[in-house]
TORBA-506661 format. One record per atom (N, C-alpha, C): residue number from 1; residue in one letter; atom name; z, x, y. Coordinates in steps of 0.02 Angstrom, whole numbers, plus 50000, padded with zeros to 5 digits. Example, Ala and Ser with C-alpha at 12.3 -4.5 7.8 and 13.67 -1.06 7.14 Angstrom:
// residues 2
<num=1&residuo=A&atomo=N&up=50390&east=50660&north=49716>
<num=1&residuo=A&atomo=CA&up=50390&east=50615&north=49775>
<num=1&residuo=A&atomo=C&up=50390&east=50660&north=49835>
<num=2&residuo=S&atomo=N&up=50354&east=50642&north=49888>
<num=2&residuo=S&atomo=CA&up=50357&east=50684&north=49947>
<num=2&residuo=S&atomo=C&up=50394&east=50645&north=50002>
END
This chain:
// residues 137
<num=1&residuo=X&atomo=N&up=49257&east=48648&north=51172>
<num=1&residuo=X&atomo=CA&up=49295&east=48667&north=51230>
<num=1&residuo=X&atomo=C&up=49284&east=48741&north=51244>
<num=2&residuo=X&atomo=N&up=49257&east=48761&north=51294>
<num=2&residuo=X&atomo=CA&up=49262&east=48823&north=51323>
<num=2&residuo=X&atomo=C&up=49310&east=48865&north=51329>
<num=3&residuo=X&atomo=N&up=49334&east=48914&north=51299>
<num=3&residuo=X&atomo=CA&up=49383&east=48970&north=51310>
<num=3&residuo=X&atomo=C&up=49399&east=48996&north=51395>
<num=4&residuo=X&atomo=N&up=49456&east=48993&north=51423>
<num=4&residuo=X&atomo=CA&up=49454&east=49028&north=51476>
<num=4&residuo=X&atomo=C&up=49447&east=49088&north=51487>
<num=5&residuo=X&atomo=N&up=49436&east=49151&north=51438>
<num=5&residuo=X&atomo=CA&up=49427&east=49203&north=51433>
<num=5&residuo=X&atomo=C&up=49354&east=49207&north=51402>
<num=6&residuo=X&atomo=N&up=49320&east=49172&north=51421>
<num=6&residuo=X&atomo=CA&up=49242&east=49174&north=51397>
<num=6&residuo=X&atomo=C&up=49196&east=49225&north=51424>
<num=7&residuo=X&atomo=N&up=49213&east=49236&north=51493>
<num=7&residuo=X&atomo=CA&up=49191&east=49297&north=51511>
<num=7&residuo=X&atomo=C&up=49208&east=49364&north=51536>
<num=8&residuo=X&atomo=N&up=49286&east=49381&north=51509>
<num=8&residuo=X&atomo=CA&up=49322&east=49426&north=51489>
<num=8&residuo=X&atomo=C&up=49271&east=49487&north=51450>
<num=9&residuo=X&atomo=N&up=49274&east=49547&north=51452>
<num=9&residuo=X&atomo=CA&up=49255&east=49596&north=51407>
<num=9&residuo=X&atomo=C&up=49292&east=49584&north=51335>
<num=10&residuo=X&atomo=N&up=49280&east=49606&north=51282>
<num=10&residuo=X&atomo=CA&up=49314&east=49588&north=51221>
<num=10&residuo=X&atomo=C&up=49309&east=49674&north=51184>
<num=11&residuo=X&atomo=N&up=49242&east=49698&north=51190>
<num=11&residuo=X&atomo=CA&up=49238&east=49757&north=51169>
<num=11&residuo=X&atomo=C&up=49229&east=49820&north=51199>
<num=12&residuo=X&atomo=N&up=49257&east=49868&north=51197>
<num=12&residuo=X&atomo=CA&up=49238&east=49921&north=51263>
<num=12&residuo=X&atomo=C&up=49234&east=49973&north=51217>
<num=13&residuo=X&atomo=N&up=49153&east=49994&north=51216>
<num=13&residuo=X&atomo=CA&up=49148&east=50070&north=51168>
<num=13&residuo=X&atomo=C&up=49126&east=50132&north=51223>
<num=14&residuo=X&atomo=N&up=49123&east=50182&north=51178>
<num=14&residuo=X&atomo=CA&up=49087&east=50232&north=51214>
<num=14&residuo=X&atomo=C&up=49119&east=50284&north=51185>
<num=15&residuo=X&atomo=N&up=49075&east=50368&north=51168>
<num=15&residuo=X&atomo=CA&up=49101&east=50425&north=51164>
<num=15&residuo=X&atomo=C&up=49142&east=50442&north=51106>
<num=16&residuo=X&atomo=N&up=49145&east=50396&north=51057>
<num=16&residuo=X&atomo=CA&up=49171&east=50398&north=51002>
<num=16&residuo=X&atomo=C&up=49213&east=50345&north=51000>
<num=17&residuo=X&atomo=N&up=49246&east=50307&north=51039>
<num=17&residuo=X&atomo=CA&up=49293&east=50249&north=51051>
<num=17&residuo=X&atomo=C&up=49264&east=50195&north=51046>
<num=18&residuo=X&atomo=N&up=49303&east=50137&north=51032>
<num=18&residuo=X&atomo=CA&up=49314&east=50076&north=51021>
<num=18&residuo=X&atomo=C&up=49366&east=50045&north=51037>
<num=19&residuo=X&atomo=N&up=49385&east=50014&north=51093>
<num=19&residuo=X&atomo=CA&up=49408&east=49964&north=51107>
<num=19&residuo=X&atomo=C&up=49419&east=49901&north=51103>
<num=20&residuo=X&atomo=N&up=49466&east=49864&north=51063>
<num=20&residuo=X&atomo=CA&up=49448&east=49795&north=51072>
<num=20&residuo=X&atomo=C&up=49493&east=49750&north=51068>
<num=21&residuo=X&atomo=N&up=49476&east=49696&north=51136>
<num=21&residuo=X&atomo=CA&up=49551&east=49649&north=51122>
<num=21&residuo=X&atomo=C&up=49538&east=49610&north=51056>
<num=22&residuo=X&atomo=N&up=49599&east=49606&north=51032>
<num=22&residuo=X&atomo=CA&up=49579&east=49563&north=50959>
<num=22&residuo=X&atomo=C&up=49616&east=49487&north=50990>
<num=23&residuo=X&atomo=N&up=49667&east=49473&north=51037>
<num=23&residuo=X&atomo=CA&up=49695&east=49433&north=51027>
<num=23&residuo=X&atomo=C&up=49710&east=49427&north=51107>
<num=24&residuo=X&atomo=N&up=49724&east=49348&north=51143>
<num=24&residuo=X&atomo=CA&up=49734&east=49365&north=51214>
<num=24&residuo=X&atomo=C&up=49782&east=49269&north=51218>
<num=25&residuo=X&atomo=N&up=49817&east=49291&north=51256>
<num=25&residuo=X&atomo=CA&up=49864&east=49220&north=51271>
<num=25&residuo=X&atomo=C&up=49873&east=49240&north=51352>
<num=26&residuo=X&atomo=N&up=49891&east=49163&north=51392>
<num=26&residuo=X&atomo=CA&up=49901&east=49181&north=51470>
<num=26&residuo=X&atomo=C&up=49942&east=49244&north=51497>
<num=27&residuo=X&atomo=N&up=50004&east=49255&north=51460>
<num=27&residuo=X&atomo=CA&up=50032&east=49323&north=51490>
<num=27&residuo=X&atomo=C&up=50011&east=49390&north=51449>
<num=28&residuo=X&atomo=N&up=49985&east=49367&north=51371>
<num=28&residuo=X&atomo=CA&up=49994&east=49431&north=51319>
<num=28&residuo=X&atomo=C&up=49933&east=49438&north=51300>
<num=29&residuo=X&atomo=N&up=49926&east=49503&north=51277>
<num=29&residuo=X&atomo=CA&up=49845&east=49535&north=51264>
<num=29&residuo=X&atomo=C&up=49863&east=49561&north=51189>
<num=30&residuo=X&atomo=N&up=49819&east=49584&north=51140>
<num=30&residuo=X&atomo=CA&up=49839&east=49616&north=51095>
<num=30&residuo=X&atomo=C&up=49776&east=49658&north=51085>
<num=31&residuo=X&atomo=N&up=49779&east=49736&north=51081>
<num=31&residuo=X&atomo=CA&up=49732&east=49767&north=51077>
<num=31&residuo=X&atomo=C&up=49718&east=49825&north=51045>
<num=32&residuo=X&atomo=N&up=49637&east=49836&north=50993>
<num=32&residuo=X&atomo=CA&up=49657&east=49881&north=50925>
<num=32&residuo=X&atomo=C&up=49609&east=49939&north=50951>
<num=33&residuo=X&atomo=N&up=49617&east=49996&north=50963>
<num=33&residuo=X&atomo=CA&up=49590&east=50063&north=50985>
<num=33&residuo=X&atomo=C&up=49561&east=50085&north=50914>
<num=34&residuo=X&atomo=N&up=49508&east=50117&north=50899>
<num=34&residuo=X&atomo=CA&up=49480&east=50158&north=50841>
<num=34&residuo=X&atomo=C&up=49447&east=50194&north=50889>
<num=35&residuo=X&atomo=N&up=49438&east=50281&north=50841>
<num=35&residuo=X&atomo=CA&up=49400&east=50316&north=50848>
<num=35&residuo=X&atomo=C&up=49454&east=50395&north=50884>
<num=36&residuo=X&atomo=N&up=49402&east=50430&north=50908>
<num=36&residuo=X&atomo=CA&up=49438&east=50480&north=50955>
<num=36&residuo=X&atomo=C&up=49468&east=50459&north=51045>
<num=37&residuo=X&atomo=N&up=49510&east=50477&north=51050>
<num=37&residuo=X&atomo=CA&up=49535&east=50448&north=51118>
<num=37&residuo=X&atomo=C&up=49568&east=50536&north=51131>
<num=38&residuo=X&atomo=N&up=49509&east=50534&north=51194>
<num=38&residuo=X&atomo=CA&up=49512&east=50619&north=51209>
<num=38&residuo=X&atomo=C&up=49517&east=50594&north=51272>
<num=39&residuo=X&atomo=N&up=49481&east=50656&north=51316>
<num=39&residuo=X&atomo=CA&up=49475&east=50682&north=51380>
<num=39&residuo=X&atomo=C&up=49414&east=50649&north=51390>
<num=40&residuo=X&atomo=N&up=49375&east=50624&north=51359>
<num=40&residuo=X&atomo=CA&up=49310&east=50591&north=51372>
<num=40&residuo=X&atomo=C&up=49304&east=50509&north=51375>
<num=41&residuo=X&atomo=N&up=49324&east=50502&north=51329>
<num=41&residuo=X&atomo=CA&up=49349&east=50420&north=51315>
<num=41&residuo=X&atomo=C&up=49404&east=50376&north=51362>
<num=42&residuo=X&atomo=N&up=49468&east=50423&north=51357>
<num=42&residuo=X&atomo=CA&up=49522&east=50393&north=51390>
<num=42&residuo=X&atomo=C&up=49525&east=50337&north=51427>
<num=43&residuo=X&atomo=N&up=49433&east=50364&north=51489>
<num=43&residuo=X&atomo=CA&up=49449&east=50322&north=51538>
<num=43&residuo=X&atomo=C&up=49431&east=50229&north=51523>
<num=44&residuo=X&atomo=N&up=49402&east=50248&north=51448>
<num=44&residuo=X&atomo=CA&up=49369&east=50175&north=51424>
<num=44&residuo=X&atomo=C&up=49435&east=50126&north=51400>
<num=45&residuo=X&atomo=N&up=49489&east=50169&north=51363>
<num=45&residuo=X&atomo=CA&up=49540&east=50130&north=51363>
<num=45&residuo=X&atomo=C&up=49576&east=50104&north=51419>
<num=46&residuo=X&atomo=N&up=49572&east=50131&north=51475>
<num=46&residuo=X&atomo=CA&up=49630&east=50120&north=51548>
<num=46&residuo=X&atomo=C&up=49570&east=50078&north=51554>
<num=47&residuo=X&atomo=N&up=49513&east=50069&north=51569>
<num=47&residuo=X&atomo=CA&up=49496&east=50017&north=51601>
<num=47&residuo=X&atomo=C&up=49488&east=49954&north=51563>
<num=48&residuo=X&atomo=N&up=49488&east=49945&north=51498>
<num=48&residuo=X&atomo=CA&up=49500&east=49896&north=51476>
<num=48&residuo=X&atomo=C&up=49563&east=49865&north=51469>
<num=49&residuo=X&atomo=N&up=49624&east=49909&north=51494>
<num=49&residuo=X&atomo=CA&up=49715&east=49874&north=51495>
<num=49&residuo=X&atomo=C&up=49699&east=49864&north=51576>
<num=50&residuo=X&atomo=N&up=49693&east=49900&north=51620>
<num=50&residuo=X&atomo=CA&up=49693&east=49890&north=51683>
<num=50&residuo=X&atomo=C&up=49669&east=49813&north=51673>
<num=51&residuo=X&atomo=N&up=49573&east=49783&north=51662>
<num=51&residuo=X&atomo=CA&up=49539&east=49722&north=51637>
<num=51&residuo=X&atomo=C&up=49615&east=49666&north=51611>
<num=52&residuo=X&atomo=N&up=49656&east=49687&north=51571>
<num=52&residuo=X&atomo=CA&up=49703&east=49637&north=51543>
<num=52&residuo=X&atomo=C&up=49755&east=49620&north=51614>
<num=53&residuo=X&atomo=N&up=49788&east=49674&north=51609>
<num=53&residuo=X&atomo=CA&up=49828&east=49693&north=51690>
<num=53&residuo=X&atomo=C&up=49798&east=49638&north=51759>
<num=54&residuo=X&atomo=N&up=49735&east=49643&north=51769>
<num=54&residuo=X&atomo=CA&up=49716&east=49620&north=51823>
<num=54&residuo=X&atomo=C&up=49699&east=49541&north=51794>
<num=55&residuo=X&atomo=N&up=49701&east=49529&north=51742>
<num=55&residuo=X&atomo=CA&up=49690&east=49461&north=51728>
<num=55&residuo=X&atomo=C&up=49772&east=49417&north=51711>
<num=56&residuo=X&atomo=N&up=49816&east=49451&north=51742>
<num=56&residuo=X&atomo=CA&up=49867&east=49427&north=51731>
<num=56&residuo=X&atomo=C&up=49918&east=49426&north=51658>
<num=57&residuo=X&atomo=N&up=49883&east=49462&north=51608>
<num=57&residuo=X&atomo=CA&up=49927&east=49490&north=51556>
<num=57&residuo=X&atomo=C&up=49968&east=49544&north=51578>
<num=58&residuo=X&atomo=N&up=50017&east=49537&north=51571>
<num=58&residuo=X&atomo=CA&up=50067&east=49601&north=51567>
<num=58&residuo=X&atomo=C&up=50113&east=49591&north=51492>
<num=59&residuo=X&atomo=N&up=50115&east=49577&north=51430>
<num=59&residuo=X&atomo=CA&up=50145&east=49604&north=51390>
<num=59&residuo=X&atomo=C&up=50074&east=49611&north=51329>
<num=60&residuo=X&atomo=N&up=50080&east=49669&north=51332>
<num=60&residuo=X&atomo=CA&up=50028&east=49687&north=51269>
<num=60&residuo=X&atomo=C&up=50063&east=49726&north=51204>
<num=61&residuo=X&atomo=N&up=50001&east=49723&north=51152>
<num=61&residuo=X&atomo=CA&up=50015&east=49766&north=51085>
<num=61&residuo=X&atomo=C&up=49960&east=49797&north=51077>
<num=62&residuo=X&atomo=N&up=49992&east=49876&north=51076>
<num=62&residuo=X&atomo=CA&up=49903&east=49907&north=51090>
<num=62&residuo=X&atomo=C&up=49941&east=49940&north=51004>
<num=63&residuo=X&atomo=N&up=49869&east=49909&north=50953>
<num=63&residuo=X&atomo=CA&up=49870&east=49939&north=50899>
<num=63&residuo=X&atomo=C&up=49814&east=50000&north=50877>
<num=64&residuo=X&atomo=N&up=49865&east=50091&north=50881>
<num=64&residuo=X&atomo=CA&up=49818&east=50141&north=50854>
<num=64&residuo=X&atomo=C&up=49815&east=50162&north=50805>
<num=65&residuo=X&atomo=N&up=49810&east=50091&north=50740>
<num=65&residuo=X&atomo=CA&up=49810&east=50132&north=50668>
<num=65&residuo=X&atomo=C&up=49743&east=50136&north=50673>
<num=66&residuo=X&atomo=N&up=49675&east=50141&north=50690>
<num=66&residuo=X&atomo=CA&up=49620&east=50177&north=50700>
<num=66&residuo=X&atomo=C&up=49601&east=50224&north=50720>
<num=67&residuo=X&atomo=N&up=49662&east=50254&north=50761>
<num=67&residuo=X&atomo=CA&up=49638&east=50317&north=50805>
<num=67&residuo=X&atomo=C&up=49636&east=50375&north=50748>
<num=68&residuo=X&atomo=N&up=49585&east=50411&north=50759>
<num=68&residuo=X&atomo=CA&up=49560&east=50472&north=50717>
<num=68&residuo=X&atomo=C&up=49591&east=50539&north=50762>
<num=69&residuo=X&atomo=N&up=49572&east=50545&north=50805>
<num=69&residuo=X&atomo=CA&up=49612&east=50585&north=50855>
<num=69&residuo=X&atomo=C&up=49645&east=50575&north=50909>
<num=70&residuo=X&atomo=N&up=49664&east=50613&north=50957>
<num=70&residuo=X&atomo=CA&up=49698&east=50613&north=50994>
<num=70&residuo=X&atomo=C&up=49744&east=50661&north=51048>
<num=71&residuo=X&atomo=N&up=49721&east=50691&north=51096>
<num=71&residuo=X&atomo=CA&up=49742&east=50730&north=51128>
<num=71&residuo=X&atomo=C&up=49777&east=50738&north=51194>
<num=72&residuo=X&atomo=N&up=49805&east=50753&north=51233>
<num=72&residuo=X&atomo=CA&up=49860&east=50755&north=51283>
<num=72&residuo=X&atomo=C&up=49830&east=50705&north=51339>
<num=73&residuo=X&atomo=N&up=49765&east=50705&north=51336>
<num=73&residuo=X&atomo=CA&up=49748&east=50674&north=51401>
<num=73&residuo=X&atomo=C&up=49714&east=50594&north=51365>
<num=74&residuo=X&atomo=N&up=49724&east=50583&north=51315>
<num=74&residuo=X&atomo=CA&up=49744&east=50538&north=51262>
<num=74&residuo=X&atomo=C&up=49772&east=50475&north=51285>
<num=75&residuo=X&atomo=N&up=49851&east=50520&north=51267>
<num=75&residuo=X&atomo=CA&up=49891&east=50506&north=51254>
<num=75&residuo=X&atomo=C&up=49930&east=50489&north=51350>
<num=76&residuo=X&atomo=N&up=49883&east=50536&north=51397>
<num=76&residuo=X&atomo=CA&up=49916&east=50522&north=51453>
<num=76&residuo=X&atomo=C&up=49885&east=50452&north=51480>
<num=77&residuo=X&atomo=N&up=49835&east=50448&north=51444>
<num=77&residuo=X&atomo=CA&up=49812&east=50364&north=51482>
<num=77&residuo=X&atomo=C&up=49867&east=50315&north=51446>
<num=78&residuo=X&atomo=N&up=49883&east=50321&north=51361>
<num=78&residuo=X&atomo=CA&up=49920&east=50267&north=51341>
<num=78&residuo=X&atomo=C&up=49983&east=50285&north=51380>
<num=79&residuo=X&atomo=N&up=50010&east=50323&north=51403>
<num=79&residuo=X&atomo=CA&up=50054&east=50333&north=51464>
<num=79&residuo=X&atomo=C&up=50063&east=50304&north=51517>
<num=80&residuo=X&atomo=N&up=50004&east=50316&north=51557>
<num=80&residuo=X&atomo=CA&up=49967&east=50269&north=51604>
<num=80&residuo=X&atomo=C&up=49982&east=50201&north=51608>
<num=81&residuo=X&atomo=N&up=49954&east=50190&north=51551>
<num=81&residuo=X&atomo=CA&up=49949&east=50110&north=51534>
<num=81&residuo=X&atomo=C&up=50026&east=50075&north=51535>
<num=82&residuo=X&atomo=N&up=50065&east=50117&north=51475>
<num=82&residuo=X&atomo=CA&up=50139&east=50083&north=51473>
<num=82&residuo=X&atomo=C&up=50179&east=50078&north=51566>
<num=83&residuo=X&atomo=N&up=50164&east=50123&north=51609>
<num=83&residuo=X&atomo=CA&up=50206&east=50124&north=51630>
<num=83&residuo=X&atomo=C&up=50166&east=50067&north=51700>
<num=84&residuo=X&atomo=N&up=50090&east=50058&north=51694>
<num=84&residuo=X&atomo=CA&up=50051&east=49992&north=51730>
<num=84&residuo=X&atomo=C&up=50067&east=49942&north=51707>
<num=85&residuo=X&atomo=N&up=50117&east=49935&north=51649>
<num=85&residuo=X&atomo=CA&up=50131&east=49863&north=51620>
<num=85&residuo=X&atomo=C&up=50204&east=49862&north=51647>
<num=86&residuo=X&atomo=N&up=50233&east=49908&north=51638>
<num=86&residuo=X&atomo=CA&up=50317&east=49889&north=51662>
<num=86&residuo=X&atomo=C&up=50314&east=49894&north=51729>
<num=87&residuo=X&atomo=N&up=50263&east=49912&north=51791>
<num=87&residuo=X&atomo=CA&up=50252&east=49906&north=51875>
<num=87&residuo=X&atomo=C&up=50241&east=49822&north=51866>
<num=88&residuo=X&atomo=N&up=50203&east=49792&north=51816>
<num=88&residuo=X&atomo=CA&up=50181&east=49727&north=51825>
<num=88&residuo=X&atomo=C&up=50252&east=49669&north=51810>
<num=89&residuo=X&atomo=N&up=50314&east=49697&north=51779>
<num=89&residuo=X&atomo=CA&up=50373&east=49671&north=51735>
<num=89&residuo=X&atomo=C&up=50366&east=49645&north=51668>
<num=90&residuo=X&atomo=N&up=50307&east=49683&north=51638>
<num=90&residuo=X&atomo=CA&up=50296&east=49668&north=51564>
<num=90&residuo=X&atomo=C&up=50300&east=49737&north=51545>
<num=91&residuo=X&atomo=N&up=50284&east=49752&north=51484>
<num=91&residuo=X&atomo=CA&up=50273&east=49801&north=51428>
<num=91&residuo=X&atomo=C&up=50239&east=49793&north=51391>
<num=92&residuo=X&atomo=N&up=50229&east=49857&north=51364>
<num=92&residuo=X&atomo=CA&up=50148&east=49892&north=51312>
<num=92&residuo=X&atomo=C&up=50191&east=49924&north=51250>
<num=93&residuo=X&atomo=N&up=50185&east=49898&north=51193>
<num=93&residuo=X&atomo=CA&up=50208&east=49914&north=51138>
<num=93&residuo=X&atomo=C&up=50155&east=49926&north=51095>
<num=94&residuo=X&atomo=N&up=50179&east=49983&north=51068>
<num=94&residuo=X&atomo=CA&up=50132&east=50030&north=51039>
<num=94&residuo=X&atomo=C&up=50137&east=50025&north=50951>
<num=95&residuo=X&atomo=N&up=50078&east=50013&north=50916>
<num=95&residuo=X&atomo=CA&up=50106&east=50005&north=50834>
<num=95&residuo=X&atomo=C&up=50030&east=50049&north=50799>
<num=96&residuo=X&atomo=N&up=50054&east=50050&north=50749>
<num=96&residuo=X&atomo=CA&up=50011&east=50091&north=50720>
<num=96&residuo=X&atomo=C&up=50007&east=50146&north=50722>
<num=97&residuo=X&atomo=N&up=50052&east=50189&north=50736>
<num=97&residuo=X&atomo=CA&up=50051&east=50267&north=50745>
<num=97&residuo=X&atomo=C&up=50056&east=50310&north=50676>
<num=98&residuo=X&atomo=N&up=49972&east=50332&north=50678>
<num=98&residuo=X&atomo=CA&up=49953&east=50375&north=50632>
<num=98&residuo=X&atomo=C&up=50024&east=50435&north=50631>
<num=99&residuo=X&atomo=N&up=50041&east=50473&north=50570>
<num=99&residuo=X&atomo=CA&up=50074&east=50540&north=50560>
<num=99&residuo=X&atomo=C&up=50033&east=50597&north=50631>
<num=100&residuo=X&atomo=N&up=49995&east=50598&north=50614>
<num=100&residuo=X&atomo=CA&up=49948&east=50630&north=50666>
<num=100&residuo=X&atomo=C&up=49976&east=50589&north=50738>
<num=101&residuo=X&atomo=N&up=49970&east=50556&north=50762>
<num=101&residuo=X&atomo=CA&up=49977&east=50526&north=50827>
<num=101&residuo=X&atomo=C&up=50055&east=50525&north=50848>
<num=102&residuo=X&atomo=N&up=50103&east=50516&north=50789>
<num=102&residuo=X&atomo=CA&up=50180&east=50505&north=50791>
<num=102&residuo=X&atomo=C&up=50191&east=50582&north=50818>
<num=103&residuo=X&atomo=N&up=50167&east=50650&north=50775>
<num=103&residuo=X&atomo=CA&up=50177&east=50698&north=50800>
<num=103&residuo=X&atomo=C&up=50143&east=50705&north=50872>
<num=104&residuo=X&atomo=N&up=50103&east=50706&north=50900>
<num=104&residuo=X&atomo=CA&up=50094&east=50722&north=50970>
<num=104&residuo=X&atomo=C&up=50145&east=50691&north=51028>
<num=105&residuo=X&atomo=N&up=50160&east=50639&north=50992>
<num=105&residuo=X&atomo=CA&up=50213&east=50606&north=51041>
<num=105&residuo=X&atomo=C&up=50289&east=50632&north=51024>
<num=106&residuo=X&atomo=N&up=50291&east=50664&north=50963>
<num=106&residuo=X&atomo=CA&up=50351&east=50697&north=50944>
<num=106&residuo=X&atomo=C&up=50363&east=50771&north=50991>
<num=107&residuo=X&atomo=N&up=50287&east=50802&north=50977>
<num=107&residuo=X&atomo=CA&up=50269&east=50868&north=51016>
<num=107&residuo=X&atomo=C&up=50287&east=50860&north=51085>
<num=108&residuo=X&atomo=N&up=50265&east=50807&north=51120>
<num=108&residuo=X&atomo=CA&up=50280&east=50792&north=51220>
<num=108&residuo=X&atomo=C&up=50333&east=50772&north=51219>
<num=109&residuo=X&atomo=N&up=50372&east=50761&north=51174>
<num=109&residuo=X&atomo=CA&up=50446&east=50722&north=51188>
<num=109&residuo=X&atomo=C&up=50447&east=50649&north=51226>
<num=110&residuo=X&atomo=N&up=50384&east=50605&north=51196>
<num=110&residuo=X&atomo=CA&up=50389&east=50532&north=51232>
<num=110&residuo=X&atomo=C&up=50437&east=50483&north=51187>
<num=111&residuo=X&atomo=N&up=50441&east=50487&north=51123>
<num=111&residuo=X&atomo=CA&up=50460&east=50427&north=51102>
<num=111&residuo=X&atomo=C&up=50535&east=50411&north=51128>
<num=112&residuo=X&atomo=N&up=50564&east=50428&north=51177>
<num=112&residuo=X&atomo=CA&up=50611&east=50372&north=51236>
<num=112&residuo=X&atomo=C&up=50571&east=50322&north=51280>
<num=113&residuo=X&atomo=N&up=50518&east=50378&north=51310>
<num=113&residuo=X&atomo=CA&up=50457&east=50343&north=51325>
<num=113&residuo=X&atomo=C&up=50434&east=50270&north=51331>
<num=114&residuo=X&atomo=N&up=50408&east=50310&north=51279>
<num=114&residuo=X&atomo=CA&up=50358&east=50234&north=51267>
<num=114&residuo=X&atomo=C&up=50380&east=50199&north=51203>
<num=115&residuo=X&atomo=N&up=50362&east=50121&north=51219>
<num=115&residuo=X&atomo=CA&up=50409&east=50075&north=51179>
<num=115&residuo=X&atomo=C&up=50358&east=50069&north=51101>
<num=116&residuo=X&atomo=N&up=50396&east=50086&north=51045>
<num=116&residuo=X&atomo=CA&up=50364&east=50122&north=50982>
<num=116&residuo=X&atomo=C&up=50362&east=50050&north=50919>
<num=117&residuo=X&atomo=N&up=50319&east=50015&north=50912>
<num=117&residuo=X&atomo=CA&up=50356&east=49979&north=50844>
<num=117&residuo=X&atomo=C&up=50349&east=50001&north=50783>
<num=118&residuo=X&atomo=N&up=50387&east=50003&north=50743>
<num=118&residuo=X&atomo=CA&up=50378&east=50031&north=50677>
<num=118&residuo=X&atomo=C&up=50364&east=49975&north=50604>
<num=119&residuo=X&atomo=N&up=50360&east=49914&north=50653>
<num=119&residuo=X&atomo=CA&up=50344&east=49872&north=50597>
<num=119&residuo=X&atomo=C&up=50249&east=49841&north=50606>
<num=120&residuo=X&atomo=N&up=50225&east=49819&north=50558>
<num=120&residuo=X&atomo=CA&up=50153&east=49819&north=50551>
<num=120&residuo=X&atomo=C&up=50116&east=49754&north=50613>
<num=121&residuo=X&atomo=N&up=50071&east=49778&north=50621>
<num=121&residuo=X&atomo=CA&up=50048&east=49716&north=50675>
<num=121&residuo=X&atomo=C&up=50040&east=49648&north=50627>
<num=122&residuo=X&atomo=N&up=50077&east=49599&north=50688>
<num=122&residuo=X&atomo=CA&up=50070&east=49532&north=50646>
<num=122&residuo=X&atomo=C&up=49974&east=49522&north=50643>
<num=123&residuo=X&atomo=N&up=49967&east=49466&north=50606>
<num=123&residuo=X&atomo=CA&up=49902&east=49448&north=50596>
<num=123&residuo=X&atomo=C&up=49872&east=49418&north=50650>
<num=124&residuo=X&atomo=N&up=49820&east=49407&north=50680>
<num=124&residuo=X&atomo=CA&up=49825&east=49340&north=50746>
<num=124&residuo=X&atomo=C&up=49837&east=49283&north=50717>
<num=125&residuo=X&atomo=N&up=49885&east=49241&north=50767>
<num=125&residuo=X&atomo=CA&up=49850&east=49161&north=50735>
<num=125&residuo=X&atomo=C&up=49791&east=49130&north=50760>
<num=126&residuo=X&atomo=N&up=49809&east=49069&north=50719>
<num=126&residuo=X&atomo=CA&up=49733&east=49032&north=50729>
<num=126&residuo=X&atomo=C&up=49706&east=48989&north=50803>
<num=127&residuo=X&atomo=N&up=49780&east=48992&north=50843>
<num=127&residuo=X&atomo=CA&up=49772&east=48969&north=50933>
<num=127&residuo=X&atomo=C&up=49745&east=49035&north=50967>
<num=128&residuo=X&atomo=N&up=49736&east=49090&north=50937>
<num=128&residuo=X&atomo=CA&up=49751&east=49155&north=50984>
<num=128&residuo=X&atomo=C&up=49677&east=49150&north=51009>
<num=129&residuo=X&atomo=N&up=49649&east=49189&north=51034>
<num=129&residuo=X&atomo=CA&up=49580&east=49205&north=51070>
<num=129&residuo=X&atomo=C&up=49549&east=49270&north=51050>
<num=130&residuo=X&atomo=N&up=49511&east=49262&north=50968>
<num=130&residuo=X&atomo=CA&up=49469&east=49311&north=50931>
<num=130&residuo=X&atomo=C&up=49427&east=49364&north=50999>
<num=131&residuo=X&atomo=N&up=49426&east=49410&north=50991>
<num=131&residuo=X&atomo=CA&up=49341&east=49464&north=50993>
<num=131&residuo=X&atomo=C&up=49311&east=49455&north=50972>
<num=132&residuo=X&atomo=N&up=49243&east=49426&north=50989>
<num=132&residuo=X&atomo=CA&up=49196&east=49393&north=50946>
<num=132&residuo=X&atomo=C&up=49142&east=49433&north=50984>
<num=133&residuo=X&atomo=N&up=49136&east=49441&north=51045>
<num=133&residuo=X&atomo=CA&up=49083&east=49456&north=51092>
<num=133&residuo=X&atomo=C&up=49077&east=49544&north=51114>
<num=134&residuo=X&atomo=N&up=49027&east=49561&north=51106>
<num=134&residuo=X&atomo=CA&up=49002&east=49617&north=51155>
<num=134&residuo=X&atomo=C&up=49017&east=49634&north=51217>
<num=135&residuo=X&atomo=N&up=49055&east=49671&north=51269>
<num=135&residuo=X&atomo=CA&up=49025&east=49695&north=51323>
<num=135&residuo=X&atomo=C&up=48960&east=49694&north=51356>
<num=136&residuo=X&atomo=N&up=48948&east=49665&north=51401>
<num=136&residuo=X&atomo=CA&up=48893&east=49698&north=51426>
<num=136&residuo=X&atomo=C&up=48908&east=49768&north=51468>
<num=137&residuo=X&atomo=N&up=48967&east=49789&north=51512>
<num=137&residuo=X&atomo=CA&up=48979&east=49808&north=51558>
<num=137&residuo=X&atomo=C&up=48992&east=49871&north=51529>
END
């Protein structure tokens, strides 16, 4: 049986980043960021939540226990993003926040912000819809 997300992007790199949905259901996305997420990258993450967004997900889990860095204009796309999920009447919950990453958001004064979990990302299950595939785009 063919996946309906078969020709969905799954991986979005570039510039030191990595993007990737790990997990996707009709309303919910789940998605694991590695690498640096600067002023260069940023725009690779917004367009891969926008990609979820426009496919009719609006509640996601964007997991950044990979992120290595991270800087204001970073942090303003995962901004971005949370507040393109609550325009849609879903939300973007955020897990994995490196010491490093918890402080920058401590530093801007977001965590009222943006919605924070402090408990570990569940595992996928075995109905969910793996990253298995490349980008071409």
């Amino acid at each position: 049986m063919n996946s309906p997300f078969a020709d969905e992007p799954r991986i979005w790199t570039g510039h030191g980043l990595t993007v990737a949905v790990i997990g996707r259901h009709a309303l919910q996305t789940a998605v694991r960021v590695g690498g640096e997420l600067d002023l260069v990258s940023a725009p690779i993450l917004g367009a891969c939540l926008q990609n979820e967004l426009a496919a009719g997900r609006r509640y996601g889990r964007l997991n950044l226990s990979d992120v290595t860095f991270i800087d204001s204009i970073g942090l303003s796309a995962v901004l971005d993003a949370h507040e393109a999920f609550l325009a849609q009447h879903g939300m973007l919950v955020l897990t994995g926040l490196s010491a490093r990453v918890t402080r920058i958001v401590q530093v801007l004064n977001l965590e009222g912000e943006l919605m924070i979990s402090q408990f570990p990302e569940p595992a996928p299950s075995a109905d969910s819809e793996q990253c298995i595939l490349q980008s071409t785009g």
